[in-house]
Backbone bond lengths (Angstrom), bond angles and torsions (degrees), N, CA, C in turn:
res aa  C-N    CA-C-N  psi(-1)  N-CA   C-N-CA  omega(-1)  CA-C   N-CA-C  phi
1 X - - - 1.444 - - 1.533 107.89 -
2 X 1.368 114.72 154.73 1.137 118.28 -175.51 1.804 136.30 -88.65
3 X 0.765 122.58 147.57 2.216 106.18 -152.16 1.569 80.02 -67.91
4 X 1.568 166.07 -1.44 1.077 161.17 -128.02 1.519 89.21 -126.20
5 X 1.634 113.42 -77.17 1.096 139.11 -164.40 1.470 92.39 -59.94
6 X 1.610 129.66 -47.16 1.704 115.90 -173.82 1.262 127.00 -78.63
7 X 1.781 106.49 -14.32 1.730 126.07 169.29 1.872 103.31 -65.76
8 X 1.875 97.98 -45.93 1.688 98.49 173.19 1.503 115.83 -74.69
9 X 1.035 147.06 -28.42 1.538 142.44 150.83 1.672 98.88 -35.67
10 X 1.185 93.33 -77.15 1.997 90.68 -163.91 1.060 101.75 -38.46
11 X 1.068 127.17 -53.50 1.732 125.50 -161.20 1.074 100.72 -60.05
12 X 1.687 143.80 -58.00 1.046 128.49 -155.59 1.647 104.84 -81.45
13 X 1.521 119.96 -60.67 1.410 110.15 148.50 1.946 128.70 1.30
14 X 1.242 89.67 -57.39 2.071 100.71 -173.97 1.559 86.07 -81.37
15 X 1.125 142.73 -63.75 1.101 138.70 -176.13 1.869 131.37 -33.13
16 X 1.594 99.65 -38.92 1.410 108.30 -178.43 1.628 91.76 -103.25
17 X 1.035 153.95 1.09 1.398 151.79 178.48 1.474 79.92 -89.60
18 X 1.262 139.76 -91.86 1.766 128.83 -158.66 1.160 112.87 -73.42
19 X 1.399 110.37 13.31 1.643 114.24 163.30 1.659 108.95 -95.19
20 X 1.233 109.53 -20.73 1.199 91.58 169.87 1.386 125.00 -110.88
21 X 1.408 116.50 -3.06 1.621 118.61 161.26 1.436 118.55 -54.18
22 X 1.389 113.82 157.44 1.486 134.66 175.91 1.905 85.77 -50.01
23 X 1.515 79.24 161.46 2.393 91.89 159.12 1.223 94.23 -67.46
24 X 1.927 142.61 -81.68 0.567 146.29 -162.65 1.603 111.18 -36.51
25 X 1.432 128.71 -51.17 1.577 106.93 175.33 1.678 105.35 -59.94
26 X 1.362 116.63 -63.31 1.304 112.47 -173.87 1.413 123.67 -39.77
27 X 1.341 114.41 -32.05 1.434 115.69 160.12 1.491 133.66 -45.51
28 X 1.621 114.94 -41.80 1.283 154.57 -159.14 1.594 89.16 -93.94
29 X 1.227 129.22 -56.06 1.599 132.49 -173.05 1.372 95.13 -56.99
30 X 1.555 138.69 -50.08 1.364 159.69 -123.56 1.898 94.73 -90.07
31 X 1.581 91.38 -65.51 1.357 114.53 -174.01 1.514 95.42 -58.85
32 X 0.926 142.95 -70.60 1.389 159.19 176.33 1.539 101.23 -13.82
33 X 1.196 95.56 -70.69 1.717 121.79 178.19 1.829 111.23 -45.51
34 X 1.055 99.50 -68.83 1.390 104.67 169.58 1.593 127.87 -57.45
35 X 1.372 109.50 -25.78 1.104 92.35 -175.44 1.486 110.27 -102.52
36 X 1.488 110.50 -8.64 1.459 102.79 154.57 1.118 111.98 -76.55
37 X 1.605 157.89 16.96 1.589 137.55 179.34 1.433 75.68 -118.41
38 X 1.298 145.31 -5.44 1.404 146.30 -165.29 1.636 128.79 50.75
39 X 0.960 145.86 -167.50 1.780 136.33 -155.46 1.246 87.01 -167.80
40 X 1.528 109.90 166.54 1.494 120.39 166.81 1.893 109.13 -134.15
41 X 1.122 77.11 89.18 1.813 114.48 -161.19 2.167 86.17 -76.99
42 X 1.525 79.41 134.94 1.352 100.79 164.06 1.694 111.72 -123.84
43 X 1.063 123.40 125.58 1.588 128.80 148.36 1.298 118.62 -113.32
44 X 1.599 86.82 145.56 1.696 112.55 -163.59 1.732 94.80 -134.80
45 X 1.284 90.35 120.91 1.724 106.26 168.40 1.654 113.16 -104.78
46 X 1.416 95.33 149.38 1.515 91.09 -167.77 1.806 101.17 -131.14
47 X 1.477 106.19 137.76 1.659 107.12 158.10 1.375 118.99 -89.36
48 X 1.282 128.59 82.64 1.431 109.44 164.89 1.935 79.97 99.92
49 X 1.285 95.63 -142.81 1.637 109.73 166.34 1.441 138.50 -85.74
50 X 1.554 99.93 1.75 1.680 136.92 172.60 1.532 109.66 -71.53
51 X 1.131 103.23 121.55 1.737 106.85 172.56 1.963 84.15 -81.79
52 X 1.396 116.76 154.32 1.394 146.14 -162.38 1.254 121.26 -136.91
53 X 1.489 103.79 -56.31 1.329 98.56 166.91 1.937 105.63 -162.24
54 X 0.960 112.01 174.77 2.096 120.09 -173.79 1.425 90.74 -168.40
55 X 1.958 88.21 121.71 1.329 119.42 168.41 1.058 106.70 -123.34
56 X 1.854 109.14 122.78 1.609 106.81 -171.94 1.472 108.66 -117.99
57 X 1.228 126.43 -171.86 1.857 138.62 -165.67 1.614 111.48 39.56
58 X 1.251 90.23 44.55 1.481 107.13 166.25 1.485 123.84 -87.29
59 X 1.591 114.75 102.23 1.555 115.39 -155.90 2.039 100.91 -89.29
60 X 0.948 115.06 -15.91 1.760 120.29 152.31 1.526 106.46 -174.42
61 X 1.079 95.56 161.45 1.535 131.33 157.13 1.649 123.88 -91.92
62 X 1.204 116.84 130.91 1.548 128.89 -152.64 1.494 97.83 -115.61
63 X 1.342 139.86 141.35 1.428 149.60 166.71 1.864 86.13 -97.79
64 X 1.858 100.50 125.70 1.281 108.68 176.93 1.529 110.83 -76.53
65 X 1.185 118.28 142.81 1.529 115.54 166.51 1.323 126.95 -138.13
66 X 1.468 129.15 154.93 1.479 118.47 -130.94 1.329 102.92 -89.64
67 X 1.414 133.73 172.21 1.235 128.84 -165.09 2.108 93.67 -90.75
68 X 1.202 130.79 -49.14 1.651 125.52 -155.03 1.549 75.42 -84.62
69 X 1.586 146.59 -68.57 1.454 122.28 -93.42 1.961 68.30 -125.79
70 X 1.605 145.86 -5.86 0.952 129.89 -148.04 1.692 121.24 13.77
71 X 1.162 109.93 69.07 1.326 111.49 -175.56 1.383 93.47 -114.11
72 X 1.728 125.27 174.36 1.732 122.02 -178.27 1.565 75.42 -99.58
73 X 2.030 95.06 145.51 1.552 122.18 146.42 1.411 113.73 -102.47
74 X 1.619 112.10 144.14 1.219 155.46 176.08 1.839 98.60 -44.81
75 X 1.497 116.43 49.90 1.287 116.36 -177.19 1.634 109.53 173.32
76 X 1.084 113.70 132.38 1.588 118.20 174.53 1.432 125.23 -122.84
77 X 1.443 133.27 140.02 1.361 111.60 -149.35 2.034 90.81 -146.18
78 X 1.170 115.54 153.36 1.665 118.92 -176.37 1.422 91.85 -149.75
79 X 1.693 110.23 -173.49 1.217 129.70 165.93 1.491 110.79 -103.74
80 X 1.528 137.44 161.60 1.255 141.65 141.22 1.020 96.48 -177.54
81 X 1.562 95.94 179.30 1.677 126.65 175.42 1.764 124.99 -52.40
82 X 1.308 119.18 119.35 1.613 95.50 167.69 1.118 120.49 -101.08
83 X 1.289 92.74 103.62 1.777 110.36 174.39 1.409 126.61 -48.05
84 X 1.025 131.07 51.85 1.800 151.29 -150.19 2.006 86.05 -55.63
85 X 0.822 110.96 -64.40 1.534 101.47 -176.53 1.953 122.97 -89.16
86 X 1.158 113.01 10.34 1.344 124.55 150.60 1.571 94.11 65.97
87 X 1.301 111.52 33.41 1.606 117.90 159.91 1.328 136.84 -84.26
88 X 1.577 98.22 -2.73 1.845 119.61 179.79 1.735 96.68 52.83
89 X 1.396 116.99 37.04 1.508 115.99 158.81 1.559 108.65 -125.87
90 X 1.296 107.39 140.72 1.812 103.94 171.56 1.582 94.44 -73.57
91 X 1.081 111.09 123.89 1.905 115.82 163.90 1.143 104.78 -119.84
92 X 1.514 113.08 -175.49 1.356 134.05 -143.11 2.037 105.61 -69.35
93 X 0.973 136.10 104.07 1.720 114.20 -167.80 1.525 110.82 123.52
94 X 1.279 124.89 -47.81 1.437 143.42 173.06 1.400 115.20 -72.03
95 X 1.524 87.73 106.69 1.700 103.73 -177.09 1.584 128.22 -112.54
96 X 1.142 122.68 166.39 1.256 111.93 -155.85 1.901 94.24 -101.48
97 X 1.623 95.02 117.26 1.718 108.00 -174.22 1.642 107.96 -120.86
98 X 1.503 84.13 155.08 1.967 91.71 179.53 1.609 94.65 -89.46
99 X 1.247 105.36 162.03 1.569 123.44 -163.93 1.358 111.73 -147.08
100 X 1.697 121.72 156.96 1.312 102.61 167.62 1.715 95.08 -164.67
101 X 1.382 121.56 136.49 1.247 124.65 -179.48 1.407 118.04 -114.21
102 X 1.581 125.23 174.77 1.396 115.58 170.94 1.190 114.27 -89.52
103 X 1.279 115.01 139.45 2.067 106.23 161.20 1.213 107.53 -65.96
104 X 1.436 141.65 -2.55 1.474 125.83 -173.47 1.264 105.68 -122.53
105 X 1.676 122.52 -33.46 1.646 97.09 -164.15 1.925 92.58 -109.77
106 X 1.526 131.00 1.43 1.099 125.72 -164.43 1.288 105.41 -92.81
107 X 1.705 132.23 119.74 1.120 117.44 152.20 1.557 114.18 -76.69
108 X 1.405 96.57 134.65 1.730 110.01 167.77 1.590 128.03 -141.22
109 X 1.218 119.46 -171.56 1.727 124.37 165.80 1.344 99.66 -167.77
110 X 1.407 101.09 103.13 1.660 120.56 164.77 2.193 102.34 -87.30
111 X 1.503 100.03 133.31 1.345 103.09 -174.03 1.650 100.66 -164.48
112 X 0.893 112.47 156.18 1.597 123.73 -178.71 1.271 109.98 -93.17
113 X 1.351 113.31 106.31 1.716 113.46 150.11 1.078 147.58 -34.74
114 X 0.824 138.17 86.40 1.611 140.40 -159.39 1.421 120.35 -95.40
115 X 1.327 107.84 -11.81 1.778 129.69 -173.62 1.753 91.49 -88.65
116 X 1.389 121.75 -22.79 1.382 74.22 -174.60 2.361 96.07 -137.07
C-alpha cells in the first residue's frame, strides 16, 4: 500500500474513532492536543471592573485534584509570567511564577494571545 493511501486510512480511521466519542471525550482529546503543541495563554484577574493582575506564556492551566479522594478542588493553578505592567512582554524583573485562583470567588479571562 501506498504511504498516501495509509496517511488516507488513518485519517479516516481517526476520524470515525472521535466521531464516535461523547463531546466531553473529544473535548479532553482536544485539550490534550493543544496542550501538548502548547498556547501562549494569557490570564487576567480582575477586581470588580479593575484589571489586577495578567500572567502571560502560560502553556495550560490545571484543575487541582485531591491527593486520597482524587476528586476536582474549587481552584486551578499553572505557571507564567507576571506581567507587572500589562504589556504582554516579559521585561526586565518579570519572572516566571506558579499561581493559583478560585473557581468561585476569582473574576478572570484566560485566552490565547495571538498578537504576539
Amino acid at each position: 500500500m501506498k504511504t498516501s493511501a495509509k496517511l488516507w486510512l488513518i485519517g479516516i480511521v481517526g476520524m470515525l474513532f472521535i466521531g464516535g466519542c461523547t463531546q466531553e471525550t473529544q473535548n479532553s482529546i482536544s485539550r490534550s492536543i493543544q496542550n501538548w503543541t502548547g498556547t501562549n495563554g494569557v490570564l487576567d484577574v480582575y477586581a470588580g471592573e479593575k484589571l489586577v493582575k495578567r500572567f502571560i506564556k502560560i502553556d495550560k492551566l490545571s484543575t487541582a485534584y485531591g491527593t486520597n479522594d482524587n476528586r476536582p478542588r474549587p481552584y486551578r493553578y499553572g505557571y507564567g509570567y507576571d506581567d507587572r505592567n500589562f504589556n504582554y512582554k516579559v521585561d526586565k524583573g518579570e519572572k516566571k511564577v506558579y499561581f493559583e485562583f478560585s473557581d468561585y470567588s476569582t473574576s478572570y479571562i484566560f485566552y490565547e494571545n495571538d498578537a504576539n
